[in-house]
N, C-alpha and C positions, 0 to 999 in steps of 0.2 A: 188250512192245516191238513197235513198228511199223516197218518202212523204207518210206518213200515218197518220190515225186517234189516237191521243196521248192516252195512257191506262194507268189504276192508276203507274203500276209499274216501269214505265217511271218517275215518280217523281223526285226521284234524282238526274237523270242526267236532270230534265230540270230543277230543284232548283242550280245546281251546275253550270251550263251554262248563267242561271239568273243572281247570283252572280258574275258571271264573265263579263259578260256584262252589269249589273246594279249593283253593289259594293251596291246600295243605298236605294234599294228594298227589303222590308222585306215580306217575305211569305217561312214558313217551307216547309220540306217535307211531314209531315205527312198533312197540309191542302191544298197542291197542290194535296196528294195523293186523299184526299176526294174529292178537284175541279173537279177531273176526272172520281171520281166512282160514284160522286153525281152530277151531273151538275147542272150549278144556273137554276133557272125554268124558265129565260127569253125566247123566242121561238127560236129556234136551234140553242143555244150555242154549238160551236162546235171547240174543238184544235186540230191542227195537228203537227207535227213532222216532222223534216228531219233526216235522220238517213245514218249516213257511218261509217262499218264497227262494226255494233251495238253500235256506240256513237250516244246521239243525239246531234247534230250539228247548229240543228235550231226548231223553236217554233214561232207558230202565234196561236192565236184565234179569231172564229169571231162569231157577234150575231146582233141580232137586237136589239137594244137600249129601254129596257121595260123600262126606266126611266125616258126619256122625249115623251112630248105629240106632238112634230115634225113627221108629219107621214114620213113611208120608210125611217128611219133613222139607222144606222146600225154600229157596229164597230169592226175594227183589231186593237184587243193588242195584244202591245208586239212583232210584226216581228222582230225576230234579228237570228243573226247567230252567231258560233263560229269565232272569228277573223281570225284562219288558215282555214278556209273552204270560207272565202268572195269573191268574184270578179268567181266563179263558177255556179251559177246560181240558188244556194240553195234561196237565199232571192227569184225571181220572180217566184220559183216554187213554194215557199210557199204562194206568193202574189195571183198567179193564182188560186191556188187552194181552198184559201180562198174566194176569188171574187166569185169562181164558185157556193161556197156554200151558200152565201149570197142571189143571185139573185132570185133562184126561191122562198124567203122569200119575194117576192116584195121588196128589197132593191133597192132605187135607190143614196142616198146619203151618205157616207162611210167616216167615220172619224179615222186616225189613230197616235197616237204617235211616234214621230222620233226624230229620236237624232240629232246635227247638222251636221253631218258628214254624214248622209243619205241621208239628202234632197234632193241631186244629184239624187241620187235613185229613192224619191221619185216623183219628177216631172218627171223623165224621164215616168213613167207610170201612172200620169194623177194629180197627187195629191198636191196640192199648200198650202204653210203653213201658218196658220190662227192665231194661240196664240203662243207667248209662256210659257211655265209652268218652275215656277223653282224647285230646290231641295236643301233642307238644311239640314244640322247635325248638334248636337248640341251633347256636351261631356255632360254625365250628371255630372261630378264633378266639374263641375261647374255652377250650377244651379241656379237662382237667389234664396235668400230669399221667401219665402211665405207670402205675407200681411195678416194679420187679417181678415176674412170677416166682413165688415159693419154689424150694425143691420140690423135683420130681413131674413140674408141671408147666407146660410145653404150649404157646402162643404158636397156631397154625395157620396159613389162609385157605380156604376150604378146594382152592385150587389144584392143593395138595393130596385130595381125600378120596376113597374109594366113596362115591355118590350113596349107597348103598350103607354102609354106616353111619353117615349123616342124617338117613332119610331113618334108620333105626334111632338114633336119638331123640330126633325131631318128634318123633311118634311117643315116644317115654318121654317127651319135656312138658306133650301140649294134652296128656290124656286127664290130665286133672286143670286143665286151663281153667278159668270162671268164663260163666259164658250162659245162655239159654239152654243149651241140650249140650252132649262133652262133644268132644271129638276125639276120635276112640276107634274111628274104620277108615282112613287115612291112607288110599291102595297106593302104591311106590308107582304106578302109573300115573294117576295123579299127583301125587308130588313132583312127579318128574317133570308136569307141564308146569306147575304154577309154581315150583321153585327153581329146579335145578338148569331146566331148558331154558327159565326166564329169559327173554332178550333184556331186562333192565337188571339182572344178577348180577352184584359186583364181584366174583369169586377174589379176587385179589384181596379185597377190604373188609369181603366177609372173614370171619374168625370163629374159630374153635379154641376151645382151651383143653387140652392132652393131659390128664394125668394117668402115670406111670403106662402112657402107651393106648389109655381108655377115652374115645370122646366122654366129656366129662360135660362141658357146656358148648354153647355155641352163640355168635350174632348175626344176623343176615342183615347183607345191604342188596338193596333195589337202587337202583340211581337212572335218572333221566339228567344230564349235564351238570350242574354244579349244586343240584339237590337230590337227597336221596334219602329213603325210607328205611327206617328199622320195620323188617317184613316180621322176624322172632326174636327173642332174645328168650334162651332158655336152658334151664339146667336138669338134666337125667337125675331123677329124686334122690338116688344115692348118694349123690355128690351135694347138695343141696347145703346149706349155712356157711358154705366155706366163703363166700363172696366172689363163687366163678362166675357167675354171671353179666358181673360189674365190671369184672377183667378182661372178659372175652366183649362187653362192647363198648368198652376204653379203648382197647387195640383198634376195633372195627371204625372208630370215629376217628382214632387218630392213621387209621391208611387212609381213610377214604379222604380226611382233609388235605395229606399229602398227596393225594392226587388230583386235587383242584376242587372238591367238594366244600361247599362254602357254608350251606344251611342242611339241618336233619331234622327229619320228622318221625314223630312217630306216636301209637296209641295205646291206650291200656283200658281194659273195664274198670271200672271203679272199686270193683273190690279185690282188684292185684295189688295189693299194699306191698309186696316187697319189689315188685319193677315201678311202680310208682315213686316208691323212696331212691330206687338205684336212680329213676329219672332227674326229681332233685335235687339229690349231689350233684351231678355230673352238669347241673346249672339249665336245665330245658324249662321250659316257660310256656304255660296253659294258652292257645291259641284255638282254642275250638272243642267244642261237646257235641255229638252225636246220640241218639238213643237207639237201644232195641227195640222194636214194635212187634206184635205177635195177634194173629187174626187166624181166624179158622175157616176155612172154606167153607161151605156150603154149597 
């Protein structure tokens, strides 16, 4: 077994390892390939690899958290391993060597996604589980109808948008998210890599909903070929009960199946009751639970 620093042309096999360990997770090759050649600008985003036999077997990333105003805040995604490589020690060497990287960033508190079947794992080396996050699909052939927008209120594709207002919404939808720590420091530099730049950003399918002229709400899609992820769906609090948020990713299901998107995914914390319920209408079905873990360094 090897652990080392992940390089763009390791993509593949960590998209294909992905998928096989998250079925539910949409990110191509070619924008993992960029994740790697371009790193997001947060301060030492850093992935690593385990590697046997030139497979790779395993994948972690860590960084410090530029998106909430929580100081020494910091996070591992994604630790997982090949199923026939488990119970070998690839997961605590990738744990290791991610912590290691963290630290001298001043990390002292480390938040990581786990599956339920880890959690052993993960307490056993410091880390207690905080949320849970769920995962849904939805077939888009069966998509609900589309309502009429209301007067005054205006179905957009974000294609249309000055970036730069969307990225001012986005920041007023997600400052009261549920979540471990808020996010609430969200620099339009970084937005700009991990939304707007996305190589997997469907601008076309994405949708906004306009009232009298105001981003009011919005839905982002992500898509790698005929699946694609709800990245946000969220509404500026002003605007809030009117049921924009439901509108704007009606629209957003129904481009993206119009353009050959067949299955959607997408996730929520467990205590977003009102995107949870918009999920249920619109007919999405519980495929997978993740949790938050939270560990302190030392």
């Amino acid at each position: 077994m090897r652990i080392r620093v992940a390089q763009p042309d390791d993509a593949p096999g960590v998209v294909a390892l992905r998928t096989l360990v998250y079925p539910y997770l949409v990110r191509g090759v070619e924008s993992t390939r960029k994740m790697l050649a371009e790193p997001p600008p947060e301060e030492g985003w850093t992935a690593f690899v385990a590697e046997v036999d030139a497979q790779v077997v395993g994948w972690v990333s860590a960084q410090r958290a530029g998106w909430t105003s929580t100081p020494d805040f910091g996070e591992l995604n994604l630790l997982h391993v090949h199923p026939e490589h488990r119970r070998r020690g690839v997961g605590t060497a990738l744990l290791t060597v991610a912590t290691d990287h963290l630290r001298p960033l001043g990390i002292r508190r480390v938040r990581a996604m786990v599956l339920p079947d880890g959690l052993p794992f993960a307490r056993r080396h410091g880390y207690e589980p905080s949320r849970e996050v769920r995962y849904s699909a939805l077939e888009l052939n069966t998509t609900p109808a589309l309502p009429e927008p209301p007067p005054g209120v205006r179905l957009r594709p974000i294609a249309d948008l000055d970036p730069r207002l969307l990225y001012e919404a986005d920041v007023a939808a997600a400052a009261d998210e549920p979540g471990d720590v808020p996010v609430d420091a969200i620099s339009y530099e970084s937005w700009q890599y991990d939304v707007w730049n996305s190589l997997g950003l469907d601008k076309a399918s994405s949708t906004v909903v306009e009232v009298d002229g105001e981003i009011a709400a919005f839905s982002l899609v992500k898509r790698d070929g005929d699946r694609m992820w709800s990245d946000f769906t969220g509404t500026v609090p002003a605007y809030r009960g009117r049921g924009l948020a439901r509108l704007a990713k009606t629209a957003a299901l129904h481009r993206a199946a119009a353009d050959g998107v067949r299955t959607a995914y997408t996730s929520n914390d467990e205590a977003n009751g009102p995107m949870l319920a918009i999920n249920t209408r619109l007919g999405y079905r519980p495929v997978a639970a993740q949790w938050t873990c939270l560990a302190d360094l030392t």
